[in-house]
N, C-alpha and C positions, 0 to 999 in steps of 0.2 A: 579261822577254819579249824585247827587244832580244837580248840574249845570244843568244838562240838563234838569232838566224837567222831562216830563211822559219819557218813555221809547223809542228809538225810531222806526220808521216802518219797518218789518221786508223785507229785499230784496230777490229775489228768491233764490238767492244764499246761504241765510241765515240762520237758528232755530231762530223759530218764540220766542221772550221773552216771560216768562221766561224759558232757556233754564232748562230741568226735574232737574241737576243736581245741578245748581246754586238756583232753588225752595230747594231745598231738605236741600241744606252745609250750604245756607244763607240767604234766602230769610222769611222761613219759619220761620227759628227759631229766626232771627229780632222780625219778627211779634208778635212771642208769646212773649220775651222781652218787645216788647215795651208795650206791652198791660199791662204786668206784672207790668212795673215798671210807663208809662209815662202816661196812657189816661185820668188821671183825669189833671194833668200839663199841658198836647198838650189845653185840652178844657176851660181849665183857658186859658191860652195863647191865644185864637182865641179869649174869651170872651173880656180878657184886651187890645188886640189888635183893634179889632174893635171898642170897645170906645174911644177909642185916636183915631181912624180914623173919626168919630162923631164930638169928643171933636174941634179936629183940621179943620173940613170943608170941610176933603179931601172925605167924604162920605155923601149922604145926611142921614139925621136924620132916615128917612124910613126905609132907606134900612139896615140901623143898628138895628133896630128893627127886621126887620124881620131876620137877620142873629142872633142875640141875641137870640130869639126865639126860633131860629132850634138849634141852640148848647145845650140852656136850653133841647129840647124836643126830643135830641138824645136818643136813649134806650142803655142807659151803657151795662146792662148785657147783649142785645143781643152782642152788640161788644165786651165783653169780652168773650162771646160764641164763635165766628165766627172763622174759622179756615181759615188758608192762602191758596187762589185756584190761584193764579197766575193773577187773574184780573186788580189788581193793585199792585205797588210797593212795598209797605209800610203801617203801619196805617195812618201815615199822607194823604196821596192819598185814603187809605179806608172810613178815617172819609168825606172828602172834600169830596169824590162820594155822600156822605149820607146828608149830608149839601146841594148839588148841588139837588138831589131829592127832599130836604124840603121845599128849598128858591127858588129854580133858579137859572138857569148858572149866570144870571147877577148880581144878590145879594151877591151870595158865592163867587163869579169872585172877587166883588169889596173887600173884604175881605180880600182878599189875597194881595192887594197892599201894596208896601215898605218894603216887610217883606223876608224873604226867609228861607226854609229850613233848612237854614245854624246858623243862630240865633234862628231858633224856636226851631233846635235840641239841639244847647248850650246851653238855656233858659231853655229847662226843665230838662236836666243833672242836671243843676247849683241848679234846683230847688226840685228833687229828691235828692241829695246829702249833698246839706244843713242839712236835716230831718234827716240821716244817719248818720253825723259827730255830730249834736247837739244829738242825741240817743245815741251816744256813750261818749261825754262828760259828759251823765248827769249819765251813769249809769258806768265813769270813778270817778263818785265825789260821785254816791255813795257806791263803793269797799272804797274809802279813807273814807270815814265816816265810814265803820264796822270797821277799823283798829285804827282809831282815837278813836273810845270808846273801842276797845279791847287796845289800849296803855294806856288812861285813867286808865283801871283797872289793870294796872300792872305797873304801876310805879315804886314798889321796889318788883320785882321779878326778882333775880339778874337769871343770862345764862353766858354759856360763846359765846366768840365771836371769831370767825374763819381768819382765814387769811391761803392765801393757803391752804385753806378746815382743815384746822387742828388750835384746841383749842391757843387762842391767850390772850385773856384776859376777865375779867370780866365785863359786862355791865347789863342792864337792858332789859327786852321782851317791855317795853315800848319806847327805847331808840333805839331799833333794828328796832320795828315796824316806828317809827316816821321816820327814815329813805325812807322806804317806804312810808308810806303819804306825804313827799317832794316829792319824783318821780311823785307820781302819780297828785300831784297836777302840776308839771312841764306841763306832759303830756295834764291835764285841758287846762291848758296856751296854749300849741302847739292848741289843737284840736278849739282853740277859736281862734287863729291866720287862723286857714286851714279856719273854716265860717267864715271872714271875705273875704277873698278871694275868696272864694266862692260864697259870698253873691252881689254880683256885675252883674247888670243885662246887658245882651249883646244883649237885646231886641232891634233891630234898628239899629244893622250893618249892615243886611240884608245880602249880598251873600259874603261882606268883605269890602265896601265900603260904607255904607251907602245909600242916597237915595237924590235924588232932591225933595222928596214931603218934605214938612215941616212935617214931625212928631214930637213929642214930647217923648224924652225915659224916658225922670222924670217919665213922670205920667204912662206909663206902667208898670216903676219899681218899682211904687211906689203900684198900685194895686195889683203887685205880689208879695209882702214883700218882693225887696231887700234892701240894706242899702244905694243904690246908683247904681250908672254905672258902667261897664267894659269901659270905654272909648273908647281908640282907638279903630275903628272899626274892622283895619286889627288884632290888638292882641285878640281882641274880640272871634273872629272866629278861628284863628290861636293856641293862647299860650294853651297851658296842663298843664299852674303852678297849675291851680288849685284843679284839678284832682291827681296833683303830688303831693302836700304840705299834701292834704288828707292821700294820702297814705304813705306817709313819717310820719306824726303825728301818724299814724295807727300803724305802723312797731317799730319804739322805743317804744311806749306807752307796744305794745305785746315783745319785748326783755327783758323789766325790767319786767315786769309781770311773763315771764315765768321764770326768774330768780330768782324771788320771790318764787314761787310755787315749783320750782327744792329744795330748803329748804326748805318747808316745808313737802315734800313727803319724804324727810329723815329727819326727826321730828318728822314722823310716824311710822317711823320702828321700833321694838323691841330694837335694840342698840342704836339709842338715847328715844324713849321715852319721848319725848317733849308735845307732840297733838295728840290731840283722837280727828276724824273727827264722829260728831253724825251719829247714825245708819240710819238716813235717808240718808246720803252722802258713807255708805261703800258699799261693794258688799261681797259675802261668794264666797267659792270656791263647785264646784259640785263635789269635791272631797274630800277634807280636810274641816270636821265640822270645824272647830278651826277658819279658816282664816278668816279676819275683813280687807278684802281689800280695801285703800281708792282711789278708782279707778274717786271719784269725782275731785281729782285733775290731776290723770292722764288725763282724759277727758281736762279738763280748761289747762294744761299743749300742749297736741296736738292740740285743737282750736285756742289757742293763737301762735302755730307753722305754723296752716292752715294759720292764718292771715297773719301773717308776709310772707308767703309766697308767697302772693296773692301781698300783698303790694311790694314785689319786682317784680311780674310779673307786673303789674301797670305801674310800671318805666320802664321795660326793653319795652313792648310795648310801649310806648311813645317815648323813645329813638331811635333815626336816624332817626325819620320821618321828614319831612319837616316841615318849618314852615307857613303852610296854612292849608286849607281846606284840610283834607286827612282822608281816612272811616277809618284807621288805628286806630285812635282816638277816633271814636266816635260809630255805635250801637254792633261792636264785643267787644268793649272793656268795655261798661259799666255792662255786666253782671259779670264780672269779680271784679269791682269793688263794686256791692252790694252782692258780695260772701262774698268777705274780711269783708266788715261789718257788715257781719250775720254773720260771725262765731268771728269775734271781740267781738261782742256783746255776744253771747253765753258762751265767757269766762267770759267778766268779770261780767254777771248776775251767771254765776255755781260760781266764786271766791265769791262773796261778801256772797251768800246762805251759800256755806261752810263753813266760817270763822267766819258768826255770831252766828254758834250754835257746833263751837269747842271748845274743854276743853284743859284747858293747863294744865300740871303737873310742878306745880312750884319747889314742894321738889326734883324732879330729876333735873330740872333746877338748881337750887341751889348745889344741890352735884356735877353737873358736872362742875361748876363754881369756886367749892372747892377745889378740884383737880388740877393735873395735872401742876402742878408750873405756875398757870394762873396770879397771882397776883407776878411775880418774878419783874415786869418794878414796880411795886412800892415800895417793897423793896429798888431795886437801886436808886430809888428818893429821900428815905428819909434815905438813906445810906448821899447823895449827902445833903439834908439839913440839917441832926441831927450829921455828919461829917466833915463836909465840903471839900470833899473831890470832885472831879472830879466826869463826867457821866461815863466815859470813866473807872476809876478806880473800879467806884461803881460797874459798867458793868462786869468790869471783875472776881469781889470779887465775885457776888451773880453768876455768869455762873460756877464758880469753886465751889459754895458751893451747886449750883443744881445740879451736876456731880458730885459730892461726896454724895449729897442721895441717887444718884441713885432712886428706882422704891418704895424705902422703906420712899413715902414722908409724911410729917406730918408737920406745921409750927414748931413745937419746933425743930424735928429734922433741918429742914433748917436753925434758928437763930443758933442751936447748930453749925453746922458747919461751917458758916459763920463769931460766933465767933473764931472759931478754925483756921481756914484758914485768917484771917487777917493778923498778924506778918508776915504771912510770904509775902503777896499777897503785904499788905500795907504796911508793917514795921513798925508796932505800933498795939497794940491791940485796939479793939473799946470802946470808951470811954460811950458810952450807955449800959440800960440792956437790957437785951435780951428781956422784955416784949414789948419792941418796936418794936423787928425786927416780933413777933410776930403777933401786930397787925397790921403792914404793909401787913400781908399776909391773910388777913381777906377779902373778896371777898367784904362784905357791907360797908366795911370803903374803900376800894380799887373803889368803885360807890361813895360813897360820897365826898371823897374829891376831884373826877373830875366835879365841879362846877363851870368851864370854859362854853360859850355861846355854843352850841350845845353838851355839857357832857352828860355823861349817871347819874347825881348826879338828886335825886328825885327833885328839887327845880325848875336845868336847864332843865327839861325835861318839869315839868308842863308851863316852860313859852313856852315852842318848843309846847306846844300841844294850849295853849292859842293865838298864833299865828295864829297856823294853823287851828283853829275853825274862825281867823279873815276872814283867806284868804277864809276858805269853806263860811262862809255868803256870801263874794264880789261873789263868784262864783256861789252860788244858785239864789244869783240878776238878774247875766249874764242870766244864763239859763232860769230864768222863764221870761225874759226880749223878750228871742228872743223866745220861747217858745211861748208865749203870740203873739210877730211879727207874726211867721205860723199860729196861729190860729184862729188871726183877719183878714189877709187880704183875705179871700173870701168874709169876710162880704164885705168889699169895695167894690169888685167885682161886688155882688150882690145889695148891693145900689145905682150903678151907673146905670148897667144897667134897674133897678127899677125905675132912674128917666129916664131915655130916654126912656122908654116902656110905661110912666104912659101918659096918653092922654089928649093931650092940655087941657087947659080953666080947 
């Protein structure tokens, strides 16, 4: 449809454009879209377009002026007032009627050369979406900072730790959490890989081929903060990686997220008793005075499920479309994708609130750490080095001596029957006292003597967190880097077209 042009003339036989139904499904609600998300990008876009037309000779100096002018002296709010009557196509056609009223057909006419629809609509995707993916990395880095000083402060707050949802061993809330600050710093990484991809301007393909004028796409992409080119012209216009990479970095970043949150929502519960979410993040019931529902994760919990969900609709609309120009791709599908990252963003702004003003309950952490033959894999270790005996043996000695306490467990009881069941298990009694087998079963010495490079031992944990304070600095550089990119180049914008407007002599 781009391709052609305005719309074409209606024949007798015809419905005059726009036909009532097609205003109504798609026409209209384009319109409010694009207003919504693109009219300050479209008006960059004509601004930086035009001076490269200037820069390069393909336009006299005048007439840039005077088209510089009418873009500066458009009235935003009324065009974001204006509602769709079928006049014209699009905004792009509504803004150009209102340029053509300011300048003249021939001014706003030359404006238009070497460019087309087709890149101006990629250009300002490319340029709304950048804003979207760096709002999300930055407020992706700072959930990992509330967790990196909630790990900080719990270094030696031993938990137990799950496997197949059920109590497996002894670890650290600092050593748990740090786990999650690698994810999510992973995630960093992804959303900093999608803007760069992103970030590649496609100004200058024109309709998919380029243009016999000499333009220049440096210096257009250079006045719109990209990092460079989309090159090829035909992938330019054509490819949806980048579109896809977005919502691919969006979709795992919300699967480990909501994974996260799915434990900590049972952390909340009465039975384990882990986290108290502060009274500003609970809800009460209109029935039951008692309840302290912490419904702020449920919330960040189904936001981060909206996300991902959006993010797979993302891909499946991109998927089997052709590889060109096709509306498939582009104004149906961009609202879709600044869904995804408003409710992206909604979670991990509700995660990072919540978590920095929750209380942990260490002493229940610790007793359930106590329990439950959680420290049985270190007994069998130090069966294996203060015996010398097999894992495999060790393995079997302490399986038979935790089945023999049965439910009535206590460490003395476990070395008691461990020494009892030897002779027969190993055919020799154990040659240590029992105050060994004892302190094998000590939850804090069961933390410390895992002082292996990503352990849960307080020593290897503080270097996992001195790391990851390295990598959060390289990553606040990134952002306030490209942060800083978006926020200077209108100045350019504005300075260039400052010197073509300032008057000779």
């Amino acid at each position: 449809m781009k391709d052609a042009g305005r719309p074409p003339l209606s024949s007798p036989t015809s419905e005059r454009f726009p036909a009532p139904v097609y205003s109504e499904t798609v026409l209209a609600v384009n319109f409010e879209d694009a207003k919504k998300h693109f009219l300050a990008a479209l008006l960059e876009i004509h601004a930086a377009h035009t001076l490269m037309l200037s820069r390069q000779g393909i336009i006299p100096e005048s007439d840039a002026r005077v088209c510089l002018a009418a873009i500066e002296g458009l009235d935003r709010g009324a065009i974001l007032a204006a509602r769709y009557d079928g006049r014209c196509e699009d905004l792009f056609f509504y803004v150009q009627d209102l340029l053509v009223q300011m300048c003249g057909e021939d001014a706003a006419g030359k404006m238009h050369t070497a460019r087309s629809r087709n890149d101006i609509d990629l250009t300002l995707y490319r340029m709304q979406l950048r804003l979207e993916v760096l709002r999300i990395a930055e407020e992706t880095a700072q959930g990992r900072q509330v967790l990196m000083e909630l790990a900080e402060a719990h270094t030696d707050t031993v938990m137990p730790a799950h496997t197949h949802t059920q109590p497996a061993q002894p670890t650290t809330l600092a050593h748990y959490l740090l786990g999650a600050v690698e994810f999510l710093g992973r995630d960093v990484q992804r959303l900093r890989a999608a803007f760069a991809t992103i970030n590649r301007s496609p100004l200058g393909a024109c309709a998919i081929t380029t243009t016999g004028f000499p333009i220049h796409r440096e210096y257009t992409a250079r006045l719109l903060g990209f990092d460079g080119l989309q090159e090829n012209s035909y992938g330019a216009i054509a490819a949806t990686d980048y579109v896809c990479e977005a919502a691919t970095s969006i979709a795992v970043l919300m699967v480990s997220l909501s994974k996260l949150v799915q434990d900590l929502l049972l952390w909340c519960t009465e039975e384990f008793h882990f986290l108290r979410l502060s009274d500003a993040y609970v809800q009460t019931s209109s029935i039951m005075p008692q309840k302290r529902n912490p419904v702020a994760l449920e919330h960040t919990r189904i936001l981060a499920s909206k996300a991902f969900s959006q993010a797979q609709a993302v891909l499946v609309c991109a998927h089997n479309t052709p590889f060109g120009d096709i509306v498939d791709s582009e104004d149906d599908l961009q609202p879709l994708v600044f869904s995804m990252c408003a409710d992206a963003s909604r979670a991990l702004r509700l995660f990072a609130g919540l978590m920095s003003h929750a209380e942990v309950d260490r002493e229940q952490m610790r007793r359930r750490a106590s329990g439950s033959f959680l420290t049985a894999t270190e007994l069998a270790d130090t069966l294996v080095r203060e015996e010398g005996i097999s894992f495999l043996a060790a393995h079997r000695l302490v399986a038979a001596a935790v089945q023999a306490t049965g439910r009535e467990y206590s460490p003395e009881r476990v070395a008691a029957e461990l020494e009892r069941l030897a002779p027969e298990t190993l055919g020799r009694a154990l040659r240590k006292r029992s105050e060994v087998w004892v302190r094998a079963l000590d939850p804090e010495y069961f933390v410390r003597i895992r002082n292996i490079a990503g352990g849960p031992a307080p020593e290897t944990v503080k270097a996992q967190i001195a790391g990851a304070k390295k990598d959060q600095a390289e990553a606040h550089e990134w952002l306030a880097a490209k942060r800083a990119l978006l926020e200077n180049y209108p100045h350019l914008i504005r300075d260039a077209a400052a010197a073509v407007q300032k008057p000779a002599g």
